[in-house]
C-alpha positions in Angstrom: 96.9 90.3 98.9 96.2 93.8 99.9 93.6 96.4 101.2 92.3 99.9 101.8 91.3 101.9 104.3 91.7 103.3 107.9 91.3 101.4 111.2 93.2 100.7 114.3 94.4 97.3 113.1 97.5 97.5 115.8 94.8 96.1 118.0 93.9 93.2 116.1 95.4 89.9 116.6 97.6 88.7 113.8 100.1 85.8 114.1 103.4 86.0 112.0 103.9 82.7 110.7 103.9 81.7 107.5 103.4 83.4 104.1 101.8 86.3 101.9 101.5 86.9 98.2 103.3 84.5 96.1 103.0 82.1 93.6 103.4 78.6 95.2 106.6 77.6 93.7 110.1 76.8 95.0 110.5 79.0 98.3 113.9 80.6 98.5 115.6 83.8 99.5 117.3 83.3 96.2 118.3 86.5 95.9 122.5 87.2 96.2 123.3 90.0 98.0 127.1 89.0 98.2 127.5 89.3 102.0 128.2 92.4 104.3 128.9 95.5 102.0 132.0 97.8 103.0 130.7 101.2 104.9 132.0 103.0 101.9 129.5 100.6 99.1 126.7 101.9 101.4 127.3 105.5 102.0 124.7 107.6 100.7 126.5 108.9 97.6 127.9 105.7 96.7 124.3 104.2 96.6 123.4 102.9 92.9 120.5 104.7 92.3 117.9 105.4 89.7 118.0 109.3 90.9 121.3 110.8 92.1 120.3 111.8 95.6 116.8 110.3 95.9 115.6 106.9 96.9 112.6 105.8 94.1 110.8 103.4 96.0 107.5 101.6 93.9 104.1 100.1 95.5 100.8 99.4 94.1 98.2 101.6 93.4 95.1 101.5 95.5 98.0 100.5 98.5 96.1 98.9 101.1 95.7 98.6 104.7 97.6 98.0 106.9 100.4 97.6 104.3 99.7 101.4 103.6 97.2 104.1 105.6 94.7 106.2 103.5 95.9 104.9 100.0 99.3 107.0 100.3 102.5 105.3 100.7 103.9 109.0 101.4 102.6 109.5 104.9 105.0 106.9 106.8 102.0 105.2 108.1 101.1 101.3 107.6 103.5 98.8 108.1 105.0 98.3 104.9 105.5 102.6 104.3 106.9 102.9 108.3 109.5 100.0 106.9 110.4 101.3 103.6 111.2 105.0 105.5 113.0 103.2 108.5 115.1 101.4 105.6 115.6 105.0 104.1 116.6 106.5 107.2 119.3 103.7 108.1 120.6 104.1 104.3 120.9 108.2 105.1 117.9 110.0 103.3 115.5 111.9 104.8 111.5 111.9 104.1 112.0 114.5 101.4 114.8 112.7 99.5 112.3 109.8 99.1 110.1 109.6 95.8 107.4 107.1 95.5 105.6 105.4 92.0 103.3 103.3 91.1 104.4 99.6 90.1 101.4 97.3 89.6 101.7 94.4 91.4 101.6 92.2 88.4 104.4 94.3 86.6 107.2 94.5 90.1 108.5 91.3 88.9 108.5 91.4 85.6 112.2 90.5 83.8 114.0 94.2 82.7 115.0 97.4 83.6 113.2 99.2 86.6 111.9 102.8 87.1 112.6 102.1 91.1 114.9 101.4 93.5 113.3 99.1 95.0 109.4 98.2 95.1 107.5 96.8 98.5 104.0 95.7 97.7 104.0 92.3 99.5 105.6 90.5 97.1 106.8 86.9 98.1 110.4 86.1 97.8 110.1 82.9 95.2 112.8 81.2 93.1 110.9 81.6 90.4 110.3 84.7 90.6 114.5 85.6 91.6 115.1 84.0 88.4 114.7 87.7 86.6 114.4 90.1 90.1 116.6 89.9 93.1 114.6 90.2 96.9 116.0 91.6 100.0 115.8 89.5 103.1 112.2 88.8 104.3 110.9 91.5 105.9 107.5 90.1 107.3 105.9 86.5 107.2 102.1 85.8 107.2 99.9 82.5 107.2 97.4 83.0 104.6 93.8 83.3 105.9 90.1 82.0 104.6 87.3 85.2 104.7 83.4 84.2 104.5 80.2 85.7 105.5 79.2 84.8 109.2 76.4 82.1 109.2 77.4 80.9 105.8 78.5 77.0 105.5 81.5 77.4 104.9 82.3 79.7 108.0 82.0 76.1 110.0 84.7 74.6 108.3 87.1 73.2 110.4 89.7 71.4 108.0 91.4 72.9 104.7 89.5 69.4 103.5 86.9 70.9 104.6 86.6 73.9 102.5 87.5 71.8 98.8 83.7 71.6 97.7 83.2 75.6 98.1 84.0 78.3 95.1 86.6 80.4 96.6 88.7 83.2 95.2 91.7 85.7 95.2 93.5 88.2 93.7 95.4 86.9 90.9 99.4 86.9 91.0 99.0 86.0 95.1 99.7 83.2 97.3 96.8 83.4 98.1 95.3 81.6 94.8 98.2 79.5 94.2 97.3 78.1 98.0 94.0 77.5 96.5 95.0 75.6 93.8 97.8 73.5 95.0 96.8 73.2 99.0 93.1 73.7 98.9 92.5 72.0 95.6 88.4 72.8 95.2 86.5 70.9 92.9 85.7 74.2 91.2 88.2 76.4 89.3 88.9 79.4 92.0 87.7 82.9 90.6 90.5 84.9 89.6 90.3 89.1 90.6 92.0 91.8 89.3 92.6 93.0 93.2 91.3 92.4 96.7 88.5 95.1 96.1 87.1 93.0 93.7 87.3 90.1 95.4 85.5 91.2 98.8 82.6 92.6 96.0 82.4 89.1 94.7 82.4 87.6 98.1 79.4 90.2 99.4 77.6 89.3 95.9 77.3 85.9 97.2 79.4 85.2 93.6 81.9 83.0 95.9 82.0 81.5 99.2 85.1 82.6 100.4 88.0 84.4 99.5 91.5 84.3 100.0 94.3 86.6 102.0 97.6 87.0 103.8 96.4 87.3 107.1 97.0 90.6 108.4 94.5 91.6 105.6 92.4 89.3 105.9 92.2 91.1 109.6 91.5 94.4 107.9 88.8 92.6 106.0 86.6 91.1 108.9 87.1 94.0 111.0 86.6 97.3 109.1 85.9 96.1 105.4 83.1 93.6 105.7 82.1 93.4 109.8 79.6 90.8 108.7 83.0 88.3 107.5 84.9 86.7 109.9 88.0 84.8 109.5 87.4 80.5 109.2 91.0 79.9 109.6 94.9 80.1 108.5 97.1 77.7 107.6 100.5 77.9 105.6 101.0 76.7 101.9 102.8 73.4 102.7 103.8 71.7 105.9 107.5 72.9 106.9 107.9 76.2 104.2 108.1 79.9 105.2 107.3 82.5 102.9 108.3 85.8 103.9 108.0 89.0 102.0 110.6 90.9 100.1 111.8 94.0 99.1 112.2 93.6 94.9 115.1 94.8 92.9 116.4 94.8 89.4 118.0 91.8 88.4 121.8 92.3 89.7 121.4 95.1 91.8 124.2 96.4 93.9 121.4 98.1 96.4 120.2 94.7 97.7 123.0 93.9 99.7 123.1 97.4 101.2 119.1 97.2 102.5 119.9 94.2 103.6 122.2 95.8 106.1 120.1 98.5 106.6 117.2 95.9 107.7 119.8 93.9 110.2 120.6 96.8 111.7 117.1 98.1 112.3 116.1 94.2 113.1 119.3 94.3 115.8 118.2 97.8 117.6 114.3 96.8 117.7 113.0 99.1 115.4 111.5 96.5 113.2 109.7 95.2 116.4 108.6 98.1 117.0 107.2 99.3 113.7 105.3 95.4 113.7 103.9 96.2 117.3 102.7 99.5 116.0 100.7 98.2 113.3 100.5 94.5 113.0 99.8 92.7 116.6 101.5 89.3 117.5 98.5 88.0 119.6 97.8 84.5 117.8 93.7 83.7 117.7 92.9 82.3 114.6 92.6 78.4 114.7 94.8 76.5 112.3 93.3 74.5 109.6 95.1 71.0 108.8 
């Protein structure tokens, strides 16, 4: 899931476990980027790209915090934007070679042709999904977080059992409702919403009892979106699995392996460390529900 707005959220606590937007199916890097690239595959005018000379990168449309910073992926700011540029960067463009568009979350990993290089919106790398799209190597991993009203019954639940007789919701396409469905498993159908603005609307209008998001957002929520929230707990979508998020390519592209390069590079001098510190913290206070 995703969200909006500005806000010091490199002060907030988030812990980078397990998860993020993703149907719950088979969890794989199942992408193939066919091993270390020569330097000559991966020199800027070798690069396959959509745009001789410019890097198309997609995201969603509002792009929210702290993925993104004031609903513009152009500004470099918000974890997901400082990543795509620091990828650009290590791949040889600079800022003004770099062209964004919108992809709708729903349509990034649709089977077919692409009008981007590559797309970061917090998509989950998923087998299923790697069946018509390739992914980069995971570039962040989240537990997925429960959001309610403070003082509300369910903000005393202790136990994912716990929360099973309460009509909870999230953005459709997510992790976030496939974990309500196949971990959670309510006695009520979970609400289904277009996006997370919907979804904290339905959660104020007392329409559900909780909602549903990666954590980091869920952060965002609580803190700046709805102060009178707070976060019940995370967990992750089955004992043992990792979900990470991934950059998301058309099926078979040549590009994948040389991102992935870019990322190991930028993972190996700290630069990806630093961009998390910046805006995602590492500080872990969220209980764990079992």
């Amino acid at each position: 899931m995703r969200l909006r707005r500005t806000a010091a959220l490199a002060v907030l606590p988030v812990v980078f476990t397990a998860l993020a937007c993703a149907p719950q199916d088979d969890n794989t890097n199942a992408s193939d980027p066919t091993g270390s690239p020569s330097a000559d595959a991966c020199a800027k005018d070798n690069l396959p790209l959509l745009t001789d000379g410019t890097l198309t990168i997609g995201t969603d449309s509002p792009a929210y915090e702290p993925w993104f910073v004031d609903n513009d992926p152009t500004n470099g700011k918000g974890y997901e934007s400082a990543v795509a540029y620091a990828v650009a960067h290590q791949l040889g463009f600079t800022a003004d070679e770099v062209t964004w568009v919108k992809v709708p979350f729903n349509s990034s990993y649709k089977p077919g042709a692409k009008d981007f290089d590559f797309d970061i919106n917090q998509v989950s790398i998923s087998a299923a999904r790697a069946k018509v799209v390739d992914f980069s190597d995971g570039y962040y991993a989240a537990a997925q977080a429960v959001i309610a009203l403070k003082g509300s019954p369910v903000s005393e639940a202790t136990s994912i059992a716990d929360l099973a007789d309460y009509n909870l919701g999230a953005q459709t396409g997510t992790t976030s409702l496939s974990a309500i469905r196949d971990v959670i498993q309510p006695a009520n159908d979970p609400a289904v919403f277009e996006d997370t603005n919907a979804a904290k609307q339905a959660l104020l209008n007392g329409q559900v009892d909780a909602i549903l998001a990666d954590l980091p957002t869920a952060f965002y929520i609580s803190a700046v979106e709805i102060p009178d929230s707070t976060i019940v707990g995370q967990f992750q979508p089955e004992s043992g699995q990792q979900e990470e998020f991934g950059m998301l390519f058309e099926k078979g592209s040549s590009l994948v392996a040389c991102v992935n390069q870019a990322l190991a590079a930028l993972t190996g001098d700290g630069t990806m460390d630093a961009i998390q510190q910046k805006w995602l913290s590492d500080v872990v206070s969220v209980p764990e529900l079992q």
